[in-house]
C-alpha positions as CSV (number, residue, x, y, z in Angstrom):
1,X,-15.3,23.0,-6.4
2,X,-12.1,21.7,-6.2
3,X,-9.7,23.1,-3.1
4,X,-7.4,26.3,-4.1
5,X,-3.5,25.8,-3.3
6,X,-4.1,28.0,-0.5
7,X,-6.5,25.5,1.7
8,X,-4.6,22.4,0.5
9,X,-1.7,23.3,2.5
10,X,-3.8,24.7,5.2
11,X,-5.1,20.5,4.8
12,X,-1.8,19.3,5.2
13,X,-1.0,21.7,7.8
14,X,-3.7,20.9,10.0
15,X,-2.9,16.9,9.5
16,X,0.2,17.7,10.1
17,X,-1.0,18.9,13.2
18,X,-3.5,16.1,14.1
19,X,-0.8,13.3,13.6
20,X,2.4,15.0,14.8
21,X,1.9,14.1,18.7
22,X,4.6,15.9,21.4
23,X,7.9,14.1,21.3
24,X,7.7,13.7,24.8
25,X,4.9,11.9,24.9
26,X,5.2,9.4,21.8
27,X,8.0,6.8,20.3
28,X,7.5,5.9,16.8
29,X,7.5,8.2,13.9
30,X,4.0,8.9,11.9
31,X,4.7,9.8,8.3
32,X,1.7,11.3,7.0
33,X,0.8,9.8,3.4
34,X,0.3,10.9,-0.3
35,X,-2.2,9.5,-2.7
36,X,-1.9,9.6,-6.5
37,X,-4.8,10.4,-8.5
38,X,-5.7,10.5,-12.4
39,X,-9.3,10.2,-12.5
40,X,-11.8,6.8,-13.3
41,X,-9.3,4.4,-14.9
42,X,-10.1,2.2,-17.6
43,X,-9.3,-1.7,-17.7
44,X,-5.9,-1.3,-19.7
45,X,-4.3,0.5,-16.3
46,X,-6.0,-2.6,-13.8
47,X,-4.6,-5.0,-16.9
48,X,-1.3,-3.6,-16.7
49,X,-0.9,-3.8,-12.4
50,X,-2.1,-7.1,-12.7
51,X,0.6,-7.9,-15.0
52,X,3.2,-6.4,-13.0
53,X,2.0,-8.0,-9.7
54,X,2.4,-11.5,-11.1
55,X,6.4,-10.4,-12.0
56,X,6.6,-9.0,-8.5
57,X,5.4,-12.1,-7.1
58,X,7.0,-14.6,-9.8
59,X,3.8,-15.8,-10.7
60,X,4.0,-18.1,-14.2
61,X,0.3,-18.2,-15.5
62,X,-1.3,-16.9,-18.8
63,X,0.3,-13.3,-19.5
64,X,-2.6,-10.7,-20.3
65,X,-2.8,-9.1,-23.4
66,X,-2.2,-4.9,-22.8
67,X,-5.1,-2.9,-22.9
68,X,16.9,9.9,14.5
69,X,17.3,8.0,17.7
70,X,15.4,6.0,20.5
71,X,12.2,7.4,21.3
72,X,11.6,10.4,19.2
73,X,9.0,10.4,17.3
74,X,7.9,12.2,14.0
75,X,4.8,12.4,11.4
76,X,5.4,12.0,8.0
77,X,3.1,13.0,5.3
78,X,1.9,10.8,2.8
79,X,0.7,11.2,-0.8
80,X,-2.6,9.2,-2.8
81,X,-1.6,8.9,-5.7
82,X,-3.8,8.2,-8.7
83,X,-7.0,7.3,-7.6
84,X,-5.7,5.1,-4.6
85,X,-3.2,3.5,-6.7
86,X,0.1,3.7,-4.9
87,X,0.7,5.9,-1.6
88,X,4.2,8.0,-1.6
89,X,6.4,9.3,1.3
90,X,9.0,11.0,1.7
91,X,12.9,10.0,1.9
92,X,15.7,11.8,1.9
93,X,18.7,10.5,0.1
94,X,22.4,11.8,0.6
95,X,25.0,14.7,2.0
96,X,23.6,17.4,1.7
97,X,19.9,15.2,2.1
98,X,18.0,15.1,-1.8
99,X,14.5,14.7,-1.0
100,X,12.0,12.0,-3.2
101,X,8.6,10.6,-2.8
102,X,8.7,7.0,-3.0
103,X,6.0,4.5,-2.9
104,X,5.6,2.8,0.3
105,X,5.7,-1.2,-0.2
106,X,5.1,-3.8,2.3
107,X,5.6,-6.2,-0.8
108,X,9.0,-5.9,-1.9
109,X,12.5,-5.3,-0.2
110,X,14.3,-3.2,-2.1
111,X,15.0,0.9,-2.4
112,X,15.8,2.2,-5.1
113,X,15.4,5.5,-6.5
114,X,16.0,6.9,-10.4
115,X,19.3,9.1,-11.0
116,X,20.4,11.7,-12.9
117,X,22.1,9.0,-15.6
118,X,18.8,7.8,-16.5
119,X,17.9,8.1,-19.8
120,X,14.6,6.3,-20.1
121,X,13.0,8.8,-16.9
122,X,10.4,11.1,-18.1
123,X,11.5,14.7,-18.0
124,X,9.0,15.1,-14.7
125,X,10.8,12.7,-12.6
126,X,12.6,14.2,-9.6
127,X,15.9,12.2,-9.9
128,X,18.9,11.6,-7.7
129,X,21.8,13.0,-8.1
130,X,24.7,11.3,-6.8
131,X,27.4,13.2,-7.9
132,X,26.1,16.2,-5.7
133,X,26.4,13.3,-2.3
134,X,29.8,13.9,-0.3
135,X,28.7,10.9,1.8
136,X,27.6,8.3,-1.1
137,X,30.0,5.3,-2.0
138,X,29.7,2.8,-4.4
139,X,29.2,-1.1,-4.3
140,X,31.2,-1.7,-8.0
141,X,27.7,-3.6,-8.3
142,X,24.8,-3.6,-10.9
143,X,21.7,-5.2,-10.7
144,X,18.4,-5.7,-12.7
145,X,15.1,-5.8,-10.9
146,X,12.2,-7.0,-13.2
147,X,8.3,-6.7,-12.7
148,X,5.5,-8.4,-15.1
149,X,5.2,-4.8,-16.7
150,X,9.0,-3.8,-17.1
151,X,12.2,-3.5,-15.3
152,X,15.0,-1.5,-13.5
153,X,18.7,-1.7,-14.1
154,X,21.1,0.8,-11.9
155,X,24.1,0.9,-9.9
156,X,23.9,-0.3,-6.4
157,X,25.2,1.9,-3.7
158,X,25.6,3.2,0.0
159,X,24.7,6.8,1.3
160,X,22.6,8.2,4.2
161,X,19.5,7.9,4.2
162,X,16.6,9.3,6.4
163,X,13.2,9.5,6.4
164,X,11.1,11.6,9.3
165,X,13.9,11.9,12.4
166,X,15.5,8.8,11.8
167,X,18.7,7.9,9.7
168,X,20.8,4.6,8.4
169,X,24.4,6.2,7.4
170,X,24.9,3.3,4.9
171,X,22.2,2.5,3.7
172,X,21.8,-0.1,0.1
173,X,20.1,1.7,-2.7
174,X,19.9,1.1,-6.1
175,X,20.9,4.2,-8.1
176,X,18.5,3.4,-11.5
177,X,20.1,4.3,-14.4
178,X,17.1,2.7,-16.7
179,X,13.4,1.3,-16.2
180,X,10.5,0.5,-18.4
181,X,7.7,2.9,-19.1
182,X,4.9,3.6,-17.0
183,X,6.9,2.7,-13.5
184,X,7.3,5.8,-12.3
185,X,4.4,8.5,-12.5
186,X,3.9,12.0,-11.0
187,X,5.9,12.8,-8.1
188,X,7.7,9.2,-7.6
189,X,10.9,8.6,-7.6
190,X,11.3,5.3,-6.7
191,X,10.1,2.5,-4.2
192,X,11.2,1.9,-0.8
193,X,10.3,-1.7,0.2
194,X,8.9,-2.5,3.5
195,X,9.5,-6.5,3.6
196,X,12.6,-8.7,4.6
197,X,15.7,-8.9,3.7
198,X,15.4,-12.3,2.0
199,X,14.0,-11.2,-0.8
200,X,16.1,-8.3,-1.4
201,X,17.3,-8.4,-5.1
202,X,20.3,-5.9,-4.3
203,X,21.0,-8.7,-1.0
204,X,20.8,-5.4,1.2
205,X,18.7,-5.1,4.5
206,X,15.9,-3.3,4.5
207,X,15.9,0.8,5.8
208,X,13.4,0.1,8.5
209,X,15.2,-3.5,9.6
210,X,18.7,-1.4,8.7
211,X,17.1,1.1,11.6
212,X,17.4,-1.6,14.2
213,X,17.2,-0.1,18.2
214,X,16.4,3.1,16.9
215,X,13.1,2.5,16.8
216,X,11.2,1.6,19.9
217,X,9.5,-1.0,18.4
218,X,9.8,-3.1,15.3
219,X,6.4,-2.1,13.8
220,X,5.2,-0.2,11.1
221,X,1.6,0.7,10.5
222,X,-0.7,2.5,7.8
223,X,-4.0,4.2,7.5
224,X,-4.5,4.7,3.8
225,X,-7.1,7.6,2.1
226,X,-9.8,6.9,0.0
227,X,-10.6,9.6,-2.9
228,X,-11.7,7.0,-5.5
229,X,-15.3,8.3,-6.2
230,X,-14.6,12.2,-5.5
231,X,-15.0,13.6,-8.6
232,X,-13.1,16.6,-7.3
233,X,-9.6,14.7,-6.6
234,X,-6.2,16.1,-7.7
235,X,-3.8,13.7,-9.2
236,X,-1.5,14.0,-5.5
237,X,-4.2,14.6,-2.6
238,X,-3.5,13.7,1.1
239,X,-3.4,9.7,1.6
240,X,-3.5,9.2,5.3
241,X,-0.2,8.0,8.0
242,X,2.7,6.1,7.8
243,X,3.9,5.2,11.2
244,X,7.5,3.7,11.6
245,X,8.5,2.5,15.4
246,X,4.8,1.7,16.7
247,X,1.0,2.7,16.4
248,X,-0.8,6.1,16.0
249,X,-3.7,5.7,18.6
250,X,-5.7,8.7,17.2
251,X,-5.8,6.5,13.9
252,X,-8.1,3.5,15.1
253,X,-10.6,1.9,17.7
254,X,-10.5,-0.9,19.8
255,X,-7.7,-3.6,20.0
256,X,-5.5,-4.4,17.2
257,X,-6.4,-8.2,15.7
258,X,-2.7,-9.5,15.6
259,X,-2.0,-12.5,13.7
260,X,0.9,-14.4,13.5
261,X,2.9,-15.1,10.4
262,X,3.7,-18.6,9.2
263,X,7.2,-19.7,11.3
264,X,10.6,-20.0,8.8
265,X,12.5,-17.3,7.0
266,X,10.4,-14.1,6.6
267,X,9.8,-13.2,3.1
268,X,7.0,-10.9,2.5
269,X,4.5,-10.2,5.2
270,X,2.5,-13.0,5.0
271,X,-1.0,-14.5,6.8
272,X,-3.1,-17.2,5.8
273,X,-6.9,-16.4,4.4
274,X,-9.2,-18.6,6.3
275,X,-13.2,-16.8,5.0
276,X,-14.3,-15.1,2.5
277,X,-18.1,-13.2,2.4
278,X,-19.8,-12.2,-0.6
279,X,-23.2,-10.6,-0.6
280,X,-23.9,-12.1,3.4
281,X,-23.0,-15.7,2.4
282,X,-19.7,-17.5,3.1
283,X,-17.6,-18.6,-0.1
284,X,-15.8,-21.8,-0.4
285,X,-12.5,-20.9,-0.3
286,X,-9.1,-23.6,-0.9
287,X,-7.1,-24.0,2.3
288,X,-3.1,-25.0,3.2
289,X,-0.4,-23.4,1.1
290,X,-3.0,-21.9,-1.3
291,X,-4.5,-19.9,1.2
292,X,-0.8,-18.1,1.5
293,X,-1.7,-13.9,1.1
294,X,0.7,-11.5,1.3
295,X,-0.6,-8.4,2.5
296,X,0.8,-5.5,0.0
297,X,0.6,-1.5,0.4
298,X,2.3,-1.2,-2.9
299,X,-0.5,-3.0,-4.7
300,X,-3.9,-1.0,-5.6
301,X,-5.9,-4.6,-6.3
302,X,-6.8,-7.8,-5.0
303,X,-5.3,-11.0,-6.7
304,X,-6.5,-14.9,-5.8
305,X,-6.4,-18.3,-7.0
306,X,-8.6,-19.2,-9.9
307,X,-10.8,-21.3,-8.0
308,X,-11.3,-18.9,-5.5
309,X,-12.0,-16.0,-7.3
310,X,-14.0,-18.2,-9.7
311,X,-16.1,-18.9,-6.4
312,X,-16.3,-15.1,-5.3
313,X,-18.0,-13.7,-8.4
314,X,-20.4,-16.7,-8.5
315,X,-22.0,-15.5,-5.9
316,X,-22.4,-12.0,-7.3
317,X,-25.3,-12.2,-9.5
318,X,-24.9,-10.8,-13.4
319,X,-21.1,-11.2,-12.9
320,X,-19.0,-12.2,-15.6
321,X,-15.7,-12.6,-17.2
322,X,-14.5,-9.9,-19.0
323,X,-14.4,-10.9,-22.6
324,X,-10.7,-11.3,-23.9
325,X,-9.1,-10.5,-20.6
326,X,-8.6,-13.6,-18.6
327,X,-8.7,-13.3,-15.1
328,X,-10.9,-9.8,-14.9
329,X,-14.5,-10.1,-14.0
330,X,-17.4,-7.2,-13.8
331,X,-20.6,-6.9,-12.4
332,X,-23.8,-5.1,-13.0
333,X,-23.0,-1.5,-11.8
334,X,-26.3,-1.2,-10.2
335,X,-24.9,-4.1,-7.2
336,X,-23.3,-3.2,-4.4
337,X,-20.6,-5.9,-4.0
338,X,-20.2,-6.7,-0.1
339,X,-17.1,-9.2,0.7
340,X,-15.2,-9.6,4.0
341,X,-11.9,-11.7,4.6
342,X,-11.3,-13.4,7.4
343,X,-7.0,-14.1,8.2
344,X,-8.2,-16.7,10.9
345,X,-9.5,-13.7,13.4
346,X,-12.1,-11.3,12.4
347,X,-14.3,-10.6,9.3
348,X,-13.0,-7.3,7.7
349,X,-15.3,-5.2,5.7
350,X,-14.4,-3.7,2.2
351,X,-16.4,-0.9,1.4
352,X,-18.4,-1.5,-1.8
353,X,-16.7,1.5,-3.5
354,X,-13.6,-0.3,-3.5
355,X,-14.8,-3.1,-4.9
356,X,-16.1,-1.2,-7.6
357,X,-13.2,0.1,-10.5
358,X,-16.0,1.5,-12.8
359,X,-16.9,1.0,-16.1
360,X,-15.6,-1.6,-18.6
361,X,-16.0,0.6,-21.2
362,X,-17.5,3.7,-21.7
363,X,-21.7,3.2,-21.6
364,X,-21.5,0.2,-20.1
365,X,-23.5,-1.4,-17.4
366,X,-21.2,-3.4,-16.2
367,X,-18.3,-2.3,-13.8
368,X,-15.3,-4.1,-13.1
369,X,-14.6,-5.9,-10.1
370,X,-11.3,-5.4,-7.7
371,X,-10.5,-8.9,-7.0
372,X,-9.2,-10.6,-10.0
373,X,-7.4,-13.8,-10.9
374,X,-4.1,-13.9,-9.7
375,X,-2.9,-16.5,-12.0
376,X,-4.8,-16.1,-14.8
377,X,-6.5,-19.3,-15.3
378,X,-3.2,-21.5,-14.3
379,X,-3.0,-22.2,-10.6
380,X,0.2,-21.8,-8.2
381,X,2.6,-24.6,-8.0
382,X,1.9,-26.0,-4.4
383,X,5.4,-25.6,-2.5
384,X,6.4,-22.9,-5.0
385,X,6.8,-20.6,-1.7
386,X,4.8,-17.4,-3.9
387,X,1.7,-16.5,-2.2
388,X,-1.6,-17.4,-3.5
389,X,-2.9,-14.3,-2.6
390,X,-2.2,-10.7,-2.9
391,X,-3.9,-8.5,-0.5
392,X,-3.6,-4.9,-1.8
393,X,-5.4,-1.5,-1.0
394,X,-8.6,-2.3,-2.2
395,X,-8.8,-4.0,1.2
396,X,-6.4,-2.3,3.5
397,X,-8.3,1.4,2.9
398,X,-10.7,-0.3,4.9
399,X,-8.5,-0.8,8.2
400,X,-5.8,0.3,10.5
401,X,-2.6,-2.3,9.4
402,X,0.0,-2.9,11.5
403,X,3.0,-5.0,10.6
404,X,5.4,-6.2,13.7
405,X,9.0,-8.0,13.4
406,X,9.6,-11.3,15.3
407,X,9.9,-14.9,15.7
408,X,7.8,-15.3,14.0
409,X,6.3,-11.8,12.8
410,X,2.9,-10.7,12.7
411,X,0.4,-8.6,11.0
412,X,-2.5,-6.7,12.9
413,X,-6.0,-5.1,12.0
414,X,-8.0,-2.6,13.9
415,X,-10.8,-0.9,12.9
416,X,-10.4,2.9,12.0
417,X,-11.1,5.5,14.7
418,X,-13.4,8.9,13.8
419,X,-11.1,10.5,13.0
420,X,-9.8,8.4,10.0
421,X,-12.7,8.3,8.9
422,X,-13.9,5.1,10.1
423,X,-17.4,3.8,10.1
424,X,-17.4,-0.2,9.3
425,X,-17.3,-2.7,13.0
426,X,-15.7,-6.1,11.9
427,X,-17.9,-9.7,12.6
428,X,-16.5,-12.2,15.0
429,X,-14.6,-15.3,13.5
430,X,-15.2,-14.8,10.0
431,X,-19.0,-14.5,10.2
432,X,-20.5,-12.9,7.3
433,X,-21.6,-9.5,7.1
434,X,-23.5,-6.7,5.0
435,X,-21.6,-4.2,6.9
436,X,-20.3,-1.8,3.6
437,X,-16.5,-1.0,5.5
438,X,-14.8,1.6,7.5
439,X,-13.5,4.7,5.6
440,X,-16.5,4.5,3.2
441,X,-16.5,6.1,0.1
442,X,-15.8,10.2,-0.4
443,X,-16.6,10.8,3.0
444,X,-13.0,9.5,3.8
445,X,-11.8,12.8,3.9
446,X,-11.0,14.2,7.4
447,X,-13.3,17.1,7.9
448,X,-12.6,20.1,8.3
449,X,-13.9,20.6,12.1
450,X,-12.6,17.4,13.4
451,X,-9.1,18.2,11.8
452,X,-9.1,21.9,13.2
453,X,-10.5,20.4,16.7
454,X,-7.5,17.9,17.0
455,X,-5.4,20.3,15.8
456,X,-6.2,23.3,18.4
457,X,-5.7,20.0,21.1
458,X,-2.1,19.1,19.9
459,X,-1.0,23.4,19.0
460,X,-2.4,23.5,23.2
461,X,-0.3,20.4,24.1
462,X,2.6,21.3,22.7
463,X,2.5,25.0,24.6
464,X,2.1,22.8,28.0
């Protein structure tokens, strides 16, 4: 039965409590995440991403055909949205603040959020108003950003912005005025983007780089929901922690795997993929600048190089290429499909639910696979400076990410505590594994006695 109103804010309220720690005793600020969810989707919707992460990316291949202030810290919810597709939180836009869910994206640089002037928003879509901001001033700018699957077009301006207890009084948006169809969905609003300056469209510096010594430490990190096979899932359910200024220790186990990011400019967050695993056995994988992934929280799948993803479903056995759609590859839905990636540290699970999108088409045996070809049949120009690879949820479900600033920058993995919902225990220097991944399937939500335990700990700490 699917949870009233009534005990899905007594959820929230008790993750609320579980990941708000006592300011006194914590730095950065844990934003608490949102998942959208629709359901089983069918291949047009994985089609369509796929198309929009090659514009993203500025991939050229074949096209597919459509089917606050220093140490305080804060939680801040976030939202699943559609089946694990995107994860929102929430921002806060203008004088007096306009609040928006926006999806959180390690893989782009830019925020922008729709207006009130857009003519081309669905009627659902919480829009800004900038008229109704004392504090907002304008650039006398415009500028287009474009995706494989549409664009946006707006006005780009300056206001305050804020998100948990922490605020940037000038911050670059872009004010959309117009966008393509099917960008926004549900409760968004917008994206915020979580990577460097450099590759800013609106030439603006990112909120969280924008935040500077504000935060205690230049790191972000996420533990992402899985409600993929729960029949039962609401298209917004609960989808897990954003933390801006450091770690949440509650969230995972062990050390964090840090890894350092190639030296140069900082674009996206980037790490090189040194093994892959399928089914136990090591896959051949290319090396060098094709082995270039840039790990993505605003991207549901998992795109690679045609040889390499070639490789991967070879070693699944009844895989195939999904007639008329280039790239896409399915799999007996019977098989459990086991694969681990290695960044040059330790083997990471993915749980064989993620792996698994469902059905190709209704009755079918086969199920579609979550790794598809990134280029579609047409490799990346070596020295291109895109990424071969795009690491998306379907893999970082599976861990604790942690994404630190310097020279140069890094990106770490720990395995997910208990209490996330954690079950997978990495392999040593790529070594393959049957091991099915941390945060395994429905079970991912945080159950009730663990969340009412932790909370009755921090509602006691807190009277201390």
């Amino acid at each position: 039965m699917a949870p009233s109103f009534t005990m899905f804010s007594l959820h929230q309220f008790a993750l609320a409590l579980l990941l708000f720690p006592p300011i006194a005793l914590a730095d950065p600020i844990h934003l608490p995440l949102a998942r959208r969810s629709s359901g089983n989707r069918d291949i047009d919707y994985y089609i369509s991403a796929a198309k929009h992460l090659q514009g993203k990316y500025n991939i050229t291949g074949k096209s597919y055909s459509p089917r606050g202030k220093r140490g305080t810290s804060a939680s801040i919810q976030t939202i699943n949205q559609q089946t694990d597709s995107s994860y929102l939180g929430s921002v806060s836009i203008g004088t007096p603040p306009q609040s928006f869910n926006v999806v959180l994206d390690t893989g782009s640089s830019d925020l922008w959020v729709a207006d009130t002037s857009c003519t081309s928003c669905d009627s659902t879509t919480p829009l800004f108003a900038p008229s109704k901001s004392s504090s907002i001033t304008s650039a006398n700018g415009q500028t287009t950003i474009r995706y494989g699957s549409g664009t946006v077009a707006g006005i780009i301006a300056q206001d305050v912005v804020s998100m948990g207890n922490f605020s940037v009084q000038s911050q670059t948006l872009l004010a959309v005025e117009e966008l393509t169809d099917g960008l926004l969905e549900g409760s968004a609003s917008g994206i915020m983007g979580l990577a460097f300056s450099a590759i800013a469209s609106t030439r603006s510096t990112p909120f969280w780089q924008a935040l500077g010594s504000q935060l205690s430490a230049s790191e972000m990190a996420f533990y992402l929901t899985r409600f993929k096979d729960d029949s039962n899932a609401k298209d917004e359910e609960p989808g897990g922690v954003f933390t801006l200024g450091g770690t949440n220790s509650s969230l995972f186990t062990g050390d964090i795997e840090f890894l350092n990011m190639p030296s140069g400019t900082p674009t996206f967050w980037l790490l090189t993929m040194s093994a892959i695993t399928v089914q136990g056995q090591s896959v051949q994988i290319t090396t060098g600048n094709a082995a270039l992934a840039a790990i993505d929280t605003g991207t549901t799948l998992i795109g690679g190089p045609t040889a390499d993803v070639n490789a991967i479903w070879a070693a699944v056995p009844g895989s195939a290429a999904v007639v008329d759609q280039e790239g896409f590859f399915s799999f007996p839905c019977s098989t459990s499909v086991s694969v681990t990636l290695s960044f040059g540290g330790k083997a990471w699970p993915i749980s064989t639910t993620d792996m698994n999108l469902g059905q190709i088409s209704r009755g079918s045996s086969q199920c579609l696979g979550a790794i598809f070809d990134l280029s579609l049949g047409s490799n990346i120009p070596s020295g291109s400076g895109n990424p071969s690879w795009v690491v998306g949820d379907t893999f970082l479900k599976n861990v604790y990410s942690v994404y630190r600033a310097g020279n140069p920058g890094s990106v770490g993995f720990a395995q997910l505590s208990s209490v996330a919902g954690g079950s997978g225990t990495p392999s040593g220097n790529g070594s393959s594994t049957t091991t099915t991944g941390s945060n395994g399937g429905s079970s991912a939500r945080i159950t009730w006695p663990a969340m009412m335990a932790t909370a009755m700990i921090a509602v006691f700490m807190c009277l201390l």
